[in-house]
BAFI-3210 file (N, C-alpha, C; in Angstrom, 3 decimals, decimal comma, padded with zeros to 6 digits):
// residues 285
n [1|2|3|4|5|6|7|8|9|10|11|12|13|14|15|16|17|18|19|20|21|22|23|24|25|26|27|28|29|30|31|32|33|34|35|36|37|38|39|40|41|42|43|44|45|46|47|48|49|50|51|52|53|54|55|56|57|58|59|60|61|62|63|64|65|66|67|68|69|70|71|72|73|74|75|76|77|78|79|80|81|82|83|84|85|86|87|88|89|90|91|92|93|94|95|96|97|98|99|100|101|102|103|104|105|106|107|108|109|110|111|112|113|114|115|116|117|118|119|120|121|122|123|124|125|126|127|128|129|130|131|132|133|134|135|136|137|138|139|140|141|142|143|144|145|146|147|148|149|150|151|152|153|154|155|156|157|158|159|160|161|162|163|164|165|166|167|168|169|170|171|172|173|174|175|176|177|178|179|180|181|182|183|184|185|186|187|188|189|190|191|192|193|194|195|196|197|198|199|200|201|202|203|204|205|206|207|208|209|210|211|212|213|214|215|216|217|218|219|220|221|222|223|224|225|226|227|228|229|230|231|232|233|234|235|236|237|238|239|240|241|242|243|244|245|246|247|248|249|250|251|252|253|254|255|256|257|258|259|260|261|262|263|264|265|266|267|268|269|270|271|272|273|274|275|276|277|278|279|280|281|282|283|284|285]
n.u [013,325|013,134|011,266|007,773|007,027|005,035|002,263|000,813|-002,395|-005,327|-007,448|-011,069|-014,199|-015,045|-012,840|-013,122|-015,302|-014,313|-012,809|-010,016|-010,148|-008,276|-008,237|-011,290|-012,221|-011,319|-012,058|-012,320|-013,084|-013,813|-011,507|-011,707|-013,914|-015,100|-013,940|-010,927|-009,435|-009,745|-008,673|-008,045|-005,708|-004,465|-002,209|-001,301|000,065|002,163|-000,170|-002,612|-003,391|-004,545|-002,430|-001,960|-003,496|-003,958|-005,101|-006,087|-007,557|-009,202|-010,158|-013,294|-013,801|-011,104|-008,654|-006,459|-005,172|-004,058|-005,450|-004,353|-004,536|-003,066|-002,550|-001,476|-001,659|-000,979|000,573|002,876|003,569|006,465|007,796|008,174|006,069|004,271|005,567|006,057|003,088|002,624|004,216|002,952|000,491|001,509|002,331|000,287|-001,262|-003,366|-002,364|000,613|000,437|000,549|000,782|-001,731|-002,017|-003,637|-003,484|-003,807|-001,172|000,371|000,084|001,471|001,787|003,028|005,411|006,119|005,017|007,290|009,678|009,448|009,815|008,015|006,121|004,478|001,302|-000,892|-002,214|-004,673|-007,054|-007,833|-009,216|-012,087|-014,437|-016,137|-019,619|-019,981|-017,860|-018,421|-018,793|-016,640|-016,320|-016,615|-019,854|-021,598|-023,592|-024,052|-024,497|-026,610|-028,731|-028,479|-030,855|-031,688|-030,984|-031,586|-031,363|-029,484|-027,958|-026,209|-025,276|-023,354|-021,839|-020,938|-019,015|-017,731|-015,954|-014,901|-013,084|-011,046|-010,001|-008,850|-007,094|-004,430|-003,264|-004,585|-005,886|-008,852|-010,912|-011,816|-013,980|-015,367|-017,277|-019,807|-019,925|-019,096|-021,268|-023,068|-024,163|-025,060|-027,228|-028,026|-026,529|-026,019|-027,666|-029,372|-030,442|-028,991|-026,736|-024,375|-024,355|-022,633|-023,753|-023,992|-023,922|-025,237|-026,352|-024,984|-023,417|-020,701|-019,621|-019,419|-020,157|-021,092|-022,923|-022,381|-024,134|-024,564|-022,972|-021,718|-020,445|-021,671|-020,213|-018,248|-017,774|-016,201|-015,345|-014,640|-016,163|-014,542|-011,066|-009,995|-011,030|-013,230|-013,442|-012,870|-011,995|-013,773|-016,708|-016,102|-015,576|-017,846|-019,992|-018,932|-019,243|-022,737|-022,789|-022,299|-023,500|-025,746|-025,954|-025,351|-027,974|-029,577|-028,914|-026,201|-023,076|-020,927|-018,635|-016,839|-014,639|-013,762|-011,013|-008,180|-004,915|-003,750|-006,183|-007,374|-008,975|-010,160|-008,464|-007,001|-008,736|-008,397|-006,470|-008,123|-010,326|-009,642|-007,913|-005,484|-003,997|-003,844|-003,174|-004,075|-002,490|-001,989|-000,187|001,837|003,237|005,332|006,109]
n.v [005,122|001,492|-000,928|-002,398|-005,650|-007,218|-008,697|-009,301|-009,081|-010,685|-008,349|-008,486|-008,246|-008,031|-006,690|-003,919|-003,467|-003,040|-001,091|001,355|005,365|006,361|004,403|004,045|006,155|006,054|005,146|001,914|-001,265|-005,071|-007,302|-008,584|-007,794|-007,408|-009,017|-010,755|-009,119|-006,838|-005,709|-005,541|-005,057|-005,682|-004,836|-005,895|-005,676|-007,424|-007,779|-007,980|-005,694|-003,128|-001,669|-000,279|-000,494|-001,527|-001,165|-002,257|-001,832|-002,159|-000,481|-000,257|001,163|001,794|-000,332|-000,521|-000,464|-000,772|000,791|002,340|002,582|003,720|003,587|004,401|004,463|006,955|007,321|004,948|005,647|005,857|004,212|001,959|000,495|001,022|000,655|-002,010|-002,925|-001,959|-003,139|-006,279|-005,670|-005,665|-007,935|-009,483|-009,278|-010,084|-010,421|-008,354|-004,963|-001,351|000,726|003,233|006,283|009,134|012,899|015,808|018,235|019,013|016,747|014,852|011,824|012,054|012,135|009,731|007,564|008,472|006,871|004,670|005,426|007,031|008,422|011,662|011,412|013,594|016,561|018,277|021,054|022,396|024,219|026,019|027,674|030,667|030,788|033,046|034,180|033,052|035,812|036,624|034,761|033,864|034,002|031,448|031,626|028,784|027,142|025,020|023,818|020,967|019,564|019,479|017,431|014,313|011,154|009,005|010,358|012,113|010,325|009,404|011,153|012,549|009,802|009,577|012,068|011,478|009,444|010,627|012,330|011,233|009,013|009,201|009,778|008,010|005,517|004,238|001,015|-001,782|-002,618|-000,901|001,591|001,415|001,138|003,461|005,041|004,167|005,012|007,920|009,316|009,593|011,001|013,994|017,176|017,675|020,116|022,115|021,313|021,134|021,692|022,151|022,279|021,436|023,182|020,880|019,244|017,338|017,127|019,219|019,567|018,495|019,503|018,643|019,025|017,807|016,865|015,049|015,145|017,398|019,733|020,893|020,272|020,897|018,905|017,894|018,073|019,269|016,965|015,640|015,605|017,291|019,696|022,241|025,713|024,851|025,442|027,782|026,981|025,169|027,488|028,748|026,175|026,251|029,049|028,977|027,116|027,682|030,107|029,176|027,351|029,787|030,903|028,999|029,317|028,807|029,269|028,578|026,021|022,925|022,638|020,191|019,144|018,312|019,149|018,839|018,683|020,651|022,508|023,392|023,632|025,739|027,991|027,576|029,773|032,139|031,771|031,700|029,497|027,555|027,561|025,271|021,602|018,705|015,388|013,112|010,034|007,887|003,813|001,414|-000,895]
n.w [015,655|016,414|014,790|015,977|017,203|015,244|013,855|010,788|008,992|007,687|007,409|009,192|009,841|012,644|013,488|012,710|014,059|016,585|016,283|016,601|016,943|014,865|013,020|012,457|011,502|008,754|005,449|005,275|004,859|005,147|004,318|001,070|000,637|-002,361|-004,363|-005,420|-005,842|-004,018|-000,876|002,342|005,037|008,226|010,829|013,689|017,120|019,670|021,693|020,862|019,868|017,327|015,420|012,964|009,278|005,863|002,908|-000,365|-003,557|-006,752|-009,344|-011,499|-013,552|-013,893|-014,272|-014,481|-012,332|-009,008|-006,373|-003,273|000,109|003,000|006,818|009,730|013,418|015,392|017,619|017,014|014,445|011,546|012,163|010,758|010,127|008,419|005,840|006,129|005,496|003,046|001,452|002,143|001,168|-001,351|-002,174|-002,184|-004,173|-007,218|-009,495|-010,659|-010,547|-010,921|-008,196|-006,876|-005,113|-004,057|-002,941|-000,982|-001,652|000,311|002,275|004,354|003,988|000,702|001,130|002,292|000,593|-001,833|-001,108|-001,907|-004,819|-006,091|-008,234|-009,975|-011,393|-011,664|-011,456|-009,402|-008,474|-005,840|-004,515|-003,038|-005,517|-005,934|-006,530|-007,740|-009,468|-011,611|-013,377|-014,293|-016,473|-020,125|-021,760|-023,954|-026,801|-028,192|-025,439|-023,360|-021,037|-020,143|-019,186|-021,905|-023,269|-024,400|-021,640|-022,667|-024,419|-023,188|-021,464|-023,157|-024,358|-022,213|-021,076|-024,228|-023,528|-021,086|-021,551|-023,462|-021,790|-019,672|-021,010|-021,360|-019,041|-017,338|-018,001|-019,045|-018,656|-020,838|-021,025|-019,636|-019,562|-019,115|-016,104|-015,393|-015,678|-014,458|-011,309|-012,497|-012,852|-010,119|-008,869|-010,216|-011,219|-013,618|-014,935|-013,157|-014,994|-017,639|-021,422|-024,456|-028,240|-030,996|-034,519|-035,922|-034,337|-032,416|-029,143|-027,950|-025,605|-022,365|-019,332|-016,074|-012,919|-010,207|-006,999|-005,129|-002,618|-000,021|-001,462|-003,961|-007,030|-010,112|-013,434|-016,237|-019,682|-023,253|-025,544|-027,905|-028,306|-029,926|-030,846|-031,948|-031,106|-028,765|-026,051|-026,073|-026,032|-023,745|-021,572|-021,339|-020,755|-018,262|-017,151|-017,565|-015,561|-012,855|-012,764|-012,902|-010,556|-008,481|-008,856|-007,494|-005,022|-004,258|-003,098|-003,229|-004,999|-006,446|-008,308|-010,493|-012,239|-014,494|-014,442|-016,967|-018,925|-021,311|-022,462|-020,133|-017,659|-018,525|-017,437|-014,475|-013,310|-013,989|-012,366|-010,175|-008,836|-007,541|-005,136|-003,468|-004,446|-005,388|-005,653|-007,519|-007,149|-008,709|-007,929|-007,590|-005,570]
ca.u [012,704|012,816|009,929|007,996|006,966|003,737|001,321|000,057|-003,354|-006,584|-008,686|-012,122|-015,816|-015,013|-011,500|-013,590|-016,363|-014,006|-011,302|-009,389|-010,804|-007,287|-008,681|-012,777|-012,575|-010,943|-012,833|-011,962|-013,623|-013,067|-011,066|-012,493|-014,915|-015,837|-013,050|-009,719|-008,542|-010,127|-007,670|-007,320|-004,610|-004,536|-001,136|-001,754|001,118|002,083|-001,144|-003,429|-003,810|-004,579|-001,169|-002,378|-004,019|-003,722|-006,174|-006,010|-008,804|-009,217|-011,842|-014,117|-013,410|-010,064|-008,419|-004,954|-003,705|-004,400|-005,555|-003,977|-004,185|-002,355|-003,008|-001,011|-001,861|-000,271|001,923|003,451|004,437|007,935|008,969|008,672|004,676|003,740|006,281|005,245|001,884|002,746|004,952|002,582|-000,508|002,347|002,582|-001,401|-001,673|-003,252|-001,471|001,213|000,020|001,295|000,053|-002,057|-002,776|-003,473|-003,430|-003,513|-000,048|001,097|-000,382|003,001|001,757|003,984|007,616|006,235|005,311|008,632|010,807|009,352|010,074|006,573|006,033|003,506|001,185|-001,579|-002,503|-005,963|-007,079|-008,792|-009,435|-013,634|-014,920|-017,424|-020,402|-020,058|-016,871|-019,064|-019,005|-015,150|-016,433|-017,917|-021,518|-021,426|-025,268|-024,045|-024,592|-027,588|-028,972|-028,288|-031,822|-032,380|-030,588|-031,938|-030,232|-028,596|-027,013|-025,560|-024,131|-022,415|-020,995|-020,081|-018,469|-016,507|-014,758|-013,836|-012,794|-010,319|-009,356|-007,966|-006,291|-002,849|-002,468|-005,467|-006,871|-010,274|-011,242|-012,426|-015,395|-016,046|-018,458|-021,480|-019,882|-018,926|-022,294|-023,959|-024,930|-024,335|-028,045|-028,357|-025,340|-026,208|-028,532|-029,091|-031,059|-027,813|-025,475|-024,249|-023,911|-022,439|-024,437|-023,002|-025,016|-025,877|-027,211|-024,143|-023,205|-019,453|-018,756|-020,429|-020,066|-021,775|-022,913|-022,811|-024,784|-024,544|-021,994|-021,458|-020,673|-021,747|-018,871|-018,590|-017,024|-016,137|-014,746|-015,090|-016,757|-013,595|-010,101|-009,814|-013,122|-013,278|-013,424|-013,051|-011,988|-014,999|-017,616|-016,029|-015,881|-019,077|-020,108|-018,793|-020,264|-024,199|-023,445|-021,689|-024,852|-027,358|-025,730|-025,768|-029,954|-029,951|-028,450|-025,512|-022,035|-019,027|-018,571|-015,337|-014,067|-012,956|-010,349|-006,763|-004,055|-003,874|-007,162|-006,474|-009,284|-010,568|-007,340|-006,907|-009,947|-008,134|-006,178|-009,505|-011,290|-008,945|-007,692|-004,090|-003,324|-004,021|-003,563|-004,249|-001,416|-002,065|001,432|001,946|004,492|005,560|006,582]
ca.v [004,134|000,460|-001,492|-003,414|-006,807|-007,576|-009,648|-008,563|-010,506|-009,835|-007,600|-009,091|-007,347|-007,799|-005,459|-003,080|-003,101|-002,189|-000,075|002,931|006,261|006,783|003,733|004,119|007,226|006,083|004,331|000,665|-002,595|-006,137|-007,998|-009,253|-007,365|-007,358|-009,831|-011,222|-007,405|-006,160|-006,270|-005,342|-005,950|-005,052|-004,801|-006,024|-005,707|-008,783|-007,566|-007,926|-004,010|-002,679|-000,276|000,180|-001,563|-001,136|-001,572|-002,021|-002,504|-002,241|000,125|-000,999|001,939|002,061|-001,446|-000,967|000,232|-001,040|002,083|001,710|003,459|002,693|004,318|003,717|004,989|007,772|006,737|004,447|005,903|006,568|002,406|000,868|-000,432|001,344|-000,027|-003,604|-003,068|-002,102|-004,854|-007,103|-005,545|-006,012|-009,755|-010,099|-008,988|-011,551|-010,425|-007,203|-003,966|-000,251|001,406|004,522|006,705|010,758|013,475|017,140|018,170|019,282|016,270|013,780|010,541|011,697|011,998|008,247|006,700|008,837|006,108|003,449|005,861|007,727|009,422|012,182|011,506|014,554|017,563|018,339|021,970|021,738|025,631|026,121|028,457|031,312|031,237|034,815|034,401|033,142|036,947|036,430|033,911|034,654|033,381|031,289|030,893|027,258|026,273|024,864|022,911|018,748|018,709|019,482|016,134|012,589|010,631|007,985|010,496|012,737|009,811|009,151|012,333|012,263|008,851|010,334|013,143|010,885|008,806|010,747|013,103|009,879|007,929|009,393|008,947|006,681|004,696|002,669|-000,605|-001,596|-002,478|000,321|002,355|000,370|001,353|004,560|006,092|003,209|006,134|008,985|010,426|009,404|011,868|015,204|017,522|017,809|021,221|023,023|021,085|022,079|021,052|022,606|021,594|021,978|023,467|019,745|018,363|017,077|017,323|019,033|019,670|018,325|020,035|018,050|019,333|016,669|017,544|013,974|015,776|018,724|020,877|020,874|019,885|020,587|018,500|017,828|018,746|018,866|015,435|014,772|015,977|018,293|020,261|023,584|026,229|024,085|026,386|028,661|026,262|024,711|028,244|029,135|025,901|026,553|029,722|028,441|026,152|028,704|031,300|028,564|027,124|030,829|030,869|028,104|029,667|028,101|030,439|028,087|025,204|022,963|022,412|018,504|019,113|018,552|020,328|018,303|019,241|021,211|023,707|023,487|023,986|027,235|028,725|027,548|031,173|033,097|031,270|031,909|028,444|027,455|027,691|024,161|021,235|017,409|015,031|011,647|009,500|005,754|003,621|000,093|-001,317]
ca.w [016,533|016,178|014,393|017,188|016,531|014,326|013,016|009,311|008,615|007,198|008,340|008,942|010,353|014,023|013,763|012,407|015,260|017,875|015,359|017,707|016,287|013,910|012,055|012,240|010,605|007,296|004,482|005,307|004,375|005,912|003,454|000,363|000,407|-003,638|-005,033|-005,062|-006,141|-002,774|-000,025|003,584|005,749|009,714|011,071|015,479|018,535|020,583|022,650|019,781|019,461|016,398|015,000|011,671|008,345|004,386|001,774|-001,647|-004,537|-008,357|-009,917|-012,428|-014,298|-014,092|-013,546|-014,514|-011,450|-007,088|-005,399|-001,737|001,354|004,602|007,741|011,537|014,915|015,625|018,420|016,091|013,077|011,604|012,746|009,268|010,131|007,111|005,046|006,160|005,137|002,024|001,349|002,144|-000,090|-002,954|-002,270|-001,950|-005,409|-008,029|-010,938|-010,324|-011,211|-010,146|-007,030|-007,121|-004,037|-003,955|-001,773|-000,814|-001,561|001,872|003,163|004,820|002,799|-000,254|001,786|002,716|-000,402|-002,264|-000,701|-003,372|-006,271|-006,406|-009,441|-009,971|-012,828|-012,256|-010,407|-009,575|-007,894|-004,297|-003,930|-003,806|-006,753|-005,485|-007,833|-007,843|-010,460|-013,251|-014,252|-014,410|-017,656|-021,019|-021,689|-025,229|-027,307|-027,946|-024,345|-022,700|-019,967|-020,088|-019,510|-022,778|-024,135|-023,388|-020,836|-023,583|-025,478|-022,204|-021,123|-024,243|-024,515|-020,958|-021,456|-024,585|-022,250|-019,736|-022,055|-024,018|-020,705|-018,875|-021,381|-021,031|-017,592|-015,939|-018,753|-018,829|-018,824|-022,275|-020,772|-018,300|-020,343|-018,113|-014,963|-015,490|-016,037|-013,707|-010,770|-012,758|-012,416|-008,875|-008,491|-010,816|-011,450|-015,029|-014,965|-013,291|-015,940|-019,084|-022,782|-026,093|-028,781|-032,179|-035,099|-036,527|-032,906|-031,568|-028,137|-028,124|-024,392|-021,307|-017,835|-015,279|-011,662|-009,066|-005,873|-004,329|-001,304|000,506|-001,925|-005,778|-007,949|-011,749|-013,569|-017,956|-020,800|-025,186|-026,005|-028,264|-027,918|-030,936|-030,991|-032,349|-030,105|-027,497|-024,876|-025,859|-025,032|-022,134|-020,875|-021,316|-019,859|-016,893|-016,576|-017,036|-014,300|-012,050|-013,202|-012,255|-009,058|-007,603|-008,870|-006,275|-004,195|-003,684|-003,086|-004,456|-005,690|-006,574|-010,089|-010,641|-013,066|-013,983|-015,130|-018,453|-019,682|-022,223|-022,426|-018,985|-016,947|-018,534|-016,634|-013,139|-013,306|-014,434|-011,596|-008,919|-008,378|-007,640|-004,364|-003,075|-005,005|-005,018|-006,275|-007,540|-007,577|-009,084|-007,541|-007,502|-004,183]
c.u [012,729|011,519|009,389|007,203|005,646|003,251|000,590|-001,330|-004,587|-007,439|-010,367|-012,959|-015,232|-013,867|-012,245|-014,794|-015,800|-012,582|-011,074|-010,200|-009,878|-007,847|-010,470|-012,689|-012,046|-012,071|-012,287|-012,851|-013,141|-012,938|-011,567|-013,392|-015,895|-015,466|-011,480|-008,973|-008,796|-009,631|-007,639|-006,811|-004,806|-003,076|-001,416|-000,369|000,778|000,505|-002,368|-003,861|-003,530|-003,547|-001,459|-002,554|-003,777|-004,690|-006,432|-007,417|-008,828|-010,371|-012,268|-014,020|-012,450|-008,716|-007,102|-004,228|-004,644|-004,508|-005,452|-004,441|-003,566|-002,894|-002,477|-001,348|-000,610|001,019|003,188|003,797|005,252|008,381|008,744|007,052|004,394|004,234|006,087|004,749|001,881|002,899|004,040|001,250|000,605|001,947|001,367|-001,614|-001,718|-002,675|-000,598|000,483|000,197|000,075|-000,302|-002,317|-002,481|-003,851|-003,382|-001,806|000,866|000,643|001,404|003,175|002,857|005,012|007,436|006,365|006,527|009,613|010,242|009,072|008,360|006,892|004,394|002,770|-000,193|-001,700|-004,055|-006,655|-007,864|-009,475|-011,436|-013,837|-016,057|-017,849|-020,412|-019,401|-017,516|-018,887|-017,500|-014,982|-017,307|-018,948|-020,583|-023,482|-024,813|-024,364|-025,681|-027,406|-028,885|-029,384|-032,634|-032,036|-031,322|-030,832|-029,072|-027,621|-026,051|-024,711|-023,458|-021,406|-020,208|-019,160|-017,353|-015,466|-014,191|-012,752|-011,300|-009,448|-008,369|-006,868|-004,795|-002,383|-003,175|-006,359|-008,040|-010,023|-011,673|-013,126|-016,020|-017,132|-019,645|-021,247|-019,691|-020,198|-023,626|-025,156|-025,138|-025,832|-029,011|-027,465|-025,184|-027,305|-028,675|-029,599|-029,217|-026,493|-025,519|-023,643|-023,238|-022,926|-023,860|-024,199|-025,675|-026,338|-026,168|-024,223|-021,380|-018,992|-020,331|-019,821|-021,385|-022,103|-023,290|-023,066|-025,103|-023,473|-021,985|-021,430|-020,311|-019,962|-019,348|-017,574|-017,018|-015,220|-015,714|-015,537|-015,496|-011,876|-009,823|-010,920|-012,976|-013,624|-013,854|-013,294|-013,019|-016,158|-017,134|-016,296|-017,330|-020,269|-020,164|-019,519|-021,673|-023,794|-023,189|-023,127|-025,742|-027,302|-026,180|-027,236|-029,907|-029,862|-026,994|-024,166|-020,876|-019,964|-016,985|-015,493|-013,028|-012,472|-009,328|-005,976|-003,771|-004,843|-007,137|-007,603|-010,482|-009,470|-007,079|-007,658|-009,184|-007,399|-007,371|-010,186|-010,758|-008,348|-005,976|-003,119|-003,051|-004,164|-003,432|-003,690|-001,706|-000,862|001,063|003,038|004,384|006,346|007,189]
c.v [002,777|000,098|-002,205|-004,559|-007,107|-008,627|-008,846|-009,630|-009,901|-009,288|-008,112|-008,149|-007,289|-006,931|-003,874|-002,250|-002,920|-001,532|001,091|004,136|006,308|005,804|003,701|005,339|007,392|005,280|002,808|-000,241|-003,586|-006,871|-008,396|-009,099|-007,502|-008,623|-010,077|-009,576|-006,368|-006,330|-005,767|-006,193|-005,256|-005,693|-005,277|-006,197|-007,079|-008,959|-007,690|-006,850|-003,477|-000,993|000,010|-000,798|-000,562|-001,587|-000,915|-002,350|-001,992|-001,083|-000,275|000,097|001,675|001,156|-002,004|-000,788|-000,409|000,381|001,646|002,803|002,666|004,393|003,427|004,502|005,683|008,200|005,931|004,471|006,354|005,024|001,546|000,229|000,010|000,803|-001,255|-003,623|-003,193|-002,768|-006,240|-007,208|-005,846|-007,443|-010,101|-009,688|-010,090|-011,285|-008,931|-005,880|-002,639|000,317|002,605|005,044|008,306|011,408|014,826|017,464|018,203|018,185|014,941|012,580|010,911|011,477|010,454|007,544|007,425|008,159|004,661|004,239|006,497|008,786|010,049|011,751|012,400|015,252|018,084|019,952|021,668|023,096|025,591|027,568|029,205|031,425|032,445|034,957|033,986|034,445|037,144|035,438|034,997|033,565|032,676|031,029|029,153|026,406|026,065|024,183|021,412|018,569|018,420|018,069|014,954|011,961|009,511|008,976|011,849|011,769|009,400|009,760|012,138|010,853|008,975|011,100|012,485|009,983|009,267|011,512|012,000|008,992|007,955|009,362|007,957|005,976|004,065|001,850|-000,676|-001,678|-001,153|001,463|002,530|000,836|003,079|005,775|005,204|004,158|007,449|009,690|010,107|010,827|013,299|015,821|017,933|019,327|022,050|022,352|021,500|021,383|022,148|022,280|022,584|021,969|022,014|018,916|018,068|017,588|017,828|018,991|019,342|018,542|019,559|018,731|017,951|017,199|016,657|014,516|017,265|019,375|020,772|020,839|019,880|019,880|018,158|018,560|019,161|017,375|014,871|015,807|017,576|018,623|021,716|024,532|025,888|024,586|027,450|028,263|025,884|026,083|028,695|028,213|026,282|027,769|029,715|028,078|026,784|029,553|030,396|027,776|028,692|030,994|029,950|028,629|029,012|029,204|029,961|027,031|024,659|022,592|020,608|018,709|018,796|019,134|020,090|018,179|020,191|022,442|023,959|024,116|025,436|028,441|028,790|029,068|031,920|033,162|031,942|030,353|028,586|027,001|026,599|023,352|019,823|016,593|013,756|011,347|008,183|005,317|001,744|-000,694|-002,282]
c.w [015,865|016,140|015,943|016,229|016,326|013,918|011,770|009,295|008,045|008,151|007,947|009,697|011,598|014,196|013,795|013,809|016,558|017,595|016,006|016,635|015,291|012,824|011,295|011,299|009,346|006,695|004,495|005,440|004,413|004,268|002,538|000,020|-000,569|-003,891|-004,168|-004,943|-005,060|-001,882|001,033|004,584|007,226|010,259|012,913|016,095|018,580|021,651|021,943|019,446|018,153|015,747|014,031|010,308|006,866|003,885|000,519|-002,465|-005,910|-008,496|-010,997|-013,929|-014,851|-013,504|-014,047|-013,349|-009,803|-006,458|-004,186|-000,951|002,303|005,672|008,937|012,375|014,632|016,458|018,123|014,535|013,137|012,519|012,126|009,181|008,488|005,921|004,740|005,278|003,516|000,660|001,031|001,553|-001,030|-003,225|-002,547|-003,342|-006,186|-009,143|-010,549|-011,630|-010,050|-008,664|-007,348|-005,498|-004,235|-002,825|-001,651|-000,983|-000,566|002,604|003,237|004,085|001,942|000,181|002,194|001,603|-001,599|-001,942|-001,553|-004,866|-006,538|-007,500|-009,397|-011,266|-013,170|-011,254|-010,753|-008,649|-007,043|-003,819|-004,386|-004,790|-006,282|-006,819|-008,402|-009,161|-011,848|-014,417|-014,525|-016,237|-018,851|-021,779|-023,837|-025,356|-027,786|-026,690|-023,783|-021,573|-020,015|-020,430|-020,498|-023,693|-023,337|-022,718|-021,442|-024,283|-024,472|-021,531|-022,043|-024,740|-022,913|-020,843|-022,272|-024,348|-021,286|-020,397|-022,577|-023,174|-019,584|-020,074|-021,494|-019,814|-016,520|-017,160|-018,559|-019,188|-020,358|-022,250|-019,954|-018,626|-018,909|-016,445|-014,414|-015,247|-015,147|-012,835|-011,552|-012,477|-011,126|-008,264|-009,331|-011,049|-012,737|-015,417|-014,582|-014,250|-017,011|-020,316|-023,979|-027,006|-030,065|-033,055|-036,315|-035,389|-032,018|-030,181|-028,167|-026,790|-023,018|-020,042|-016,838|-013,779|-010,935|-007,984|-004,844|-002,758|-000,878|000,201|-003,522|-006,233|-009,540|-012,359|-015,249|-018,752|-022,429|-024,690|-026,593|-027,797|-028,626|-031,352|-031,265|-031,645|-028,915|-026,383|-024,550|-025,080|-023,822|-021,089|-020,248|-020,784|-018,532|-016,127|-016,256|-015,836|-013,005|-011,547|-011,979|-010,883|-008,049|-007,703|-007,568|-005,027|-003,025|-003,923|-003,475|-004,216|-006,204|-008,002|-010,118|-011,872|-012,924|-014,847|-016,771|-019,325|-020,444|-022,678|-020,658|-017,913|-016,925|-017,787|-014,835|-012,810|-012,817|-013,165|-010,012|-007,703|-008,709|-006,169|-003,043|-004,147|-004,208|-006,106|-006,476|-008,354|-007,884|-008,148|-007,818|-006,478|-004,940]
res [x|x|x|x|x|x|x|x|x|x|x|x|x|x|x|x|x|x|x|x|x|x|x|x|x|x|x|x|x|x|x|x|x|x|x|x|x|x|x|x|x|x|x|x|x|x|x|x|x|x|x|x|x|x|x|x|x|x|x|x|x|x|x|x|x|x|x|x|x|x|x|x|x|x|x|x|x|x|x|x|x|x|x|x|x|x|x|x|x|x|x|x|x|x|x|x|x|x|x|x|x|x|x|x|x|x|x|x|x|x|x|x|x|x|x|x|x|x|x|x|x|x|x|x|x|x|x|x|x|x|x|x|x|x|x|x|x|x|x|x|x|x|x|x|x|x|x|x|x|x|x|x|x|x|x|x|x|x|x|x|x|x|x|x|x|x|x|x|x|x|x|x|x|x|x|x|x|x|x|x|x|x|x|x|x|x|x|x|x|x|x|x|x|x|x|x|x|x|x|x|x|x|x|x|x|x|x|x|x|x|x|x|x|x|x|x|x|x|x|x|x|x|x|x|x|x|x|x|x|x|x|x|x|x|x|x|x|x|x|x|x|x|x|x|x|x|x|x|x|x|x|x|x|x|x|x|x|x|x|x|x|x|x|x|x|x|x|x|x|x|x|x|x|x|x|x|x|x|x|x|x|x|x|x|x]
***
């Protein structure tokens, strides 16, 4: 099909307040929202009808890279709109920096952005975890409850794991420490989370439960990279929090991991994860 003929422009509040359902129901924000690094675009017909918009923005975390989305009406995709859009978040950029966007693997996005060279750079499991499988783990006496640490030195440890679990393929900010851990106990329950605690106080592995959504999520590693029976504690993590989610009464739960975790990953087998995943690609339009 031939493209039809467009207007690209910013998307401002009033697009939004009368956006077709294909567009209301994404996560979109009128232009500018934060900063210069905050971007939406709205793609409109000769009729002023809304065919589809893009939007890019920085994270505070993680502010090497433009996380995009695009999104067209459905009648009109597959006639280059998307491509536009793209195009024209590239240009809106104040300094160039790669594109990030992820996705269920089976979801059509990748065969789109694969035509500007998309490279994979992690895989993340999407399958939920019945609490039940905890007994699939083995218990360690190093592991407790979070709530037994103060909140300065849980996020420090938690800070360290993210820290050293990202830096080969999504780096931090040098500042991002401050932002990182900004909500963090608006968003967990520290009673069902879990620590390693090494026999001089330390903290070696922190497994977090977040309970801010639908359905509990655990999420951590070791504190440093090379930690001595790493894989023991993390296991045994995981099981407390597994254990003490089902006390709640809760029946799964998802696992926020990725495949390059290096004693966490190994559990995705054990667990019964595999059979859905979620693909985050870079690219550079």
């Amino acid at each position: 099909m031939t493209a039809p003929h467009l207007t690209i422009r910013r998307l401002i509040a009033d697009d939004l307040a009368t956006a077709p359902a294909w567009l209301s129901e994404r996560s979109i924000r009128p232009d500018g929202w934060r900063d210069e690094t905050t971007r939406t675009l709205i793609a409109v017909d000769d009729a002023g009808a809304s065919i589809g918009a893009g939007i890019m923005w920085t994270s505070r975390v993680h502010p090497g890279r433009y996380s995009v989305d695009v999104a067209v009406a459905p009648e009109q995709r597959r006639r280059g709109i998307g491509s536009q859009l793209v195009a024209a978040l590239a240009a809106s950029q104040p300094e160039p920096r790669p594109f990030l966007w992820g996705a269920a693997e089976a979801d059509p996005g990748h065969a789109f952005v694969a035509r500007f060279g998309a490279r994979t750079i992690q895989r993340a499991p999407l399958d939920p975890v019945p609490t039940a499988h905890a007994a699939r783990l083995r218990p360690d006496d190093r592991v407790t409850s979070a709530a037994t640490a103060s909140q300065a030195v849980t996020e420090d440890a938690w800070a360290g794991m993210y820290e050293w679990t990202h830096v080969d393929w999504h780096p931090m900010g040098l500042d991002a420490r401050g932002a990182l851990v900004e909500d963090l106990w608006d968003e967990i329950d520290p009673e069902l989370s879990s620590i390693a605690v090494a026999a001089g106080g330390e903290i070696t592995a922190v497994l977090l439960v977040f309970v801010d959504g639908d359905v509990p999520i655990i999420a951590g590693e070791t504190v440093a990279r090379d930690t001595a029976d790493g894989a023991l504690i993390v296991e045994g993590c995981v099981r407390r929090c597994l254990d003490e989610l089902a006390r709640r009464g809760a029946t799964e739960t998802l696992i926020e991991g990725h495949v390059s975790d290096p004693h966490l990953a190994p559990l995705f087998d054990t667990l019964g994860l595999g059979t859905r995943w979620h693909r985050i690609i870079e690219f550079c339009p």
